[in-house]
DOVO-802602 format. One record per residue (C-alpha): residue in three letters; x, y, z. Coordinates in steps of 0.05 Angstrom, whole numbers, padded with zeros to 5 digits, always signed. Example, Ala and Ser with C-alpha at 12.3 -4.5 7.8 and 13.67 -1.06 7.14 Angstrom:
<sites>
Ala+00246-00090+00156Ser+00273-00021+00143
</sites>
This chain:
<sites>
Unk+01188+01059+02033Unk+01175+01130+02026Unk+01223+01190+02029Unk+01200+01249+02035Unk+01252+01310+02009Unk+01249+01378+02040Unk+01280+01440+02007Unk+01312+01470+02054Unk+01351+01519+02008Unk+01287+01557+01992Unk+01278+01582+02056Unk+01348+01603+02079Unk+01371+01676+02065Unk+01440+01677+02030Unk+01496+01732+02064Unk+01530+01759+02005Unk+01595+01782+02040Unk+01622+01804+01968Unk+01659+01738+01962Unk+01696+01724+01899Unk+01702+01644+01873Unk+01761+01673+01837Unk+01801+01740+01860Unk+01849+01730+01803Unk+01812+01722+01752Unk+01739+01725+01747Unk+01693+01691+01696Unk+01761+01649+01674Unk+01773+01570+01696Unk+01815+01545+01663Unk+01813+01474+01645Unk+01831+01412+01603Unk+01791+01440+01540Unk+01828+01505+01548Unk+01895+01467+01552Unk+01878+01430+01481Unk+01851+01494+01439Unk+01909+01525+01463Unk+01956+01470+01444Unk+01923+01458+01381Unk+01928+01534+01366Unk+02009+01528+01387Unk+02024+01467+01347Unk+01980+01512+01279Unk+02022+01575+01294Unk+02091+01541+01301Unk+02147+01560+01257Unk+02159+01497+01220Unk+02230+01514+01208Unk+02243+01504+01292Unk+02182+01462+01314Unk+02177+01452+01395Unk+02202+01400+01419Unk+02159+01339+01451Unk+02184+01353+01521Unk+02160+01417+01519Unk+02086+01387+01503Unk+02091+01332+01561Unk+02121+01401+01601Unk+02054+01431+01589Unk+02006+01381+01603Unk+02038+01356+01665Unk+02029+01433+01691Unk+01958+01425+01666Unk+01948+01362+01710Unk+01984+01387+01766Unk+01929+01459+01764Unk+01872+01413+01755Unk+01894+01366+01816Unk+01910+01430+01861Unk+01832+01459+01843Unk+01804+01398+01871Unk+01847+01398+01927Unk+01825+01469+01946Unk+01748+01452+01936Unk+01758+01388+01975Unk+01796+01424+02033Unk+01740+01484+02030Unk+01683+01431+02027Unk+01723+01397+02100Unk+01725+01460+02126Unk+01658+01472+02121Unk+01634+01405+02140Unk+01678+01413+02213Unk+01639+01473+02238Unk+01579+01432+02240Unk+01550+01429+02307Unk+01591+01482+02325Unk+01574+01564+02336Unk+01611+01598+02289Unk+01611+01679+02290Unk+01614+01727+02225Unk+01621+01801+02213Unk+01598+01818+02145Unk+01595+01889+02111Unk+01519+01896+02079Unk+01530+01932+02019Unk+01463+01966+02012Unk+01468+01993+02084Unk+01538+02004+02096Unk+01533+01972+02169Unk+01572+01915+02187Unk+01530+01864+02212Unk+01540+01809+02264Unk+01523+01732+02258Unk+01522+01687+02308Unk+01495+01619+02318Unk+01500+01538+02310Unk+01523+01505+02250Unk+01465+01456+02231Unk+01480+01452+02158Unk+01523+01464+02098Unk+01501+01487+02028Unk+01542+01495+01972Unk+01518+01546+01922Unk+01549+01567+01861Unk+01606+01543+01878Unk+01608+01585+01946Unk+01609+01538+02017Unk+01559+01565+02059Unk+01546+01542+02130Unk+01471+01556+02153Unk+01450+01575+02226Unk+01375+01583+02241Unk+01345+01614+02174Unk+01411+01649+02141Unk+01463+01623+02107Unk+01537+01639+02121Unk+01597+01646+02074Unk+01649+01597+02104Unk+01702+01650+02072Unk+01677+01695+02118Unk+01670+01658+02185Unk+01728+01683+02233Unk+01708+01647+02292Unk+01686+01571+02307Unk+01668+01554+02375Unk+01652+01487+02403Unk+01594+01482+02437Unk+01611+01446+02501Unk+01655+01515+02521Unk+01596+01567+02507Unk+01554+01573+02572Unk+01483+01574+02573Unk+01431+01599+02614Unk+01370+01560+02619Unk+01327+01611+02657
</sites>
């Protein structure tokens, strides 16, 4: 049996929108790595005299685990969200940068790309950030005209 792939990513224009992965802090994730060098940097450091104490350490890496468990939460809700505007029209006003005009997207969800790191929900040949979708509309309440 045969399958035969199609990229469809290659020919869908990407909306920039300006949208940040991380307002807070960009370039910076922090993550279970970070959470060693830095305790292996705090337990060199230490004054040996008044050491921390091992509560302190489980302290830490239960906020660790708690942060990491809350990131995937937030990609897993933002991945749901995208995936529920499928089949749906969803509507978009987005400031283009170059132009200065703020530009207006409407159409059907048919599919959802994730790029970067960024949700994107595609209508027709342009993609959509989910971030900055302010309307979803189901599809049996839109009226059509078939002339």
């Amino acid at each position: 049996m045969n399958i035969n792939s199609t990229d469809y990513s290659s020919s869908v224009t990407y909306i920039d929108g300006n949208t940040n992965k991380n307002k807070n802090s960009p370039g910076f994730t922090p993550s279970t790595d970070t959470f060693l060098q830095l305790l292996v940097a705090q337990l060199q450091y230490q004054d040996p005299l008044e050491p921390q104490s091992d509560t302190a350490f489980v302290t830490q890496l239960a906020q660790m685990t708690t942060m990491e468990q809350l990131q995937q939460m937030n990609l897993t809700l933002s991945n749901s969200q995208a995936y529920d505007m499928l089949g749906k029209y969803v509507y978009a006003e987005i400031l283009n940068t170059n132009t200065g005009v703020t530009e207006i997207f409407i159409g059907l969800a048919e599919r959802v790309v994730i790029k970067e790191g960024i949700q994107y929900v595609v209508s027709g040949e342009v993609a959509i950030p989910v971030s900055k979708i302010t309307q979803v509309i189901d599809p049996s309440i839109v009226e059509t005209n078939s002339n």
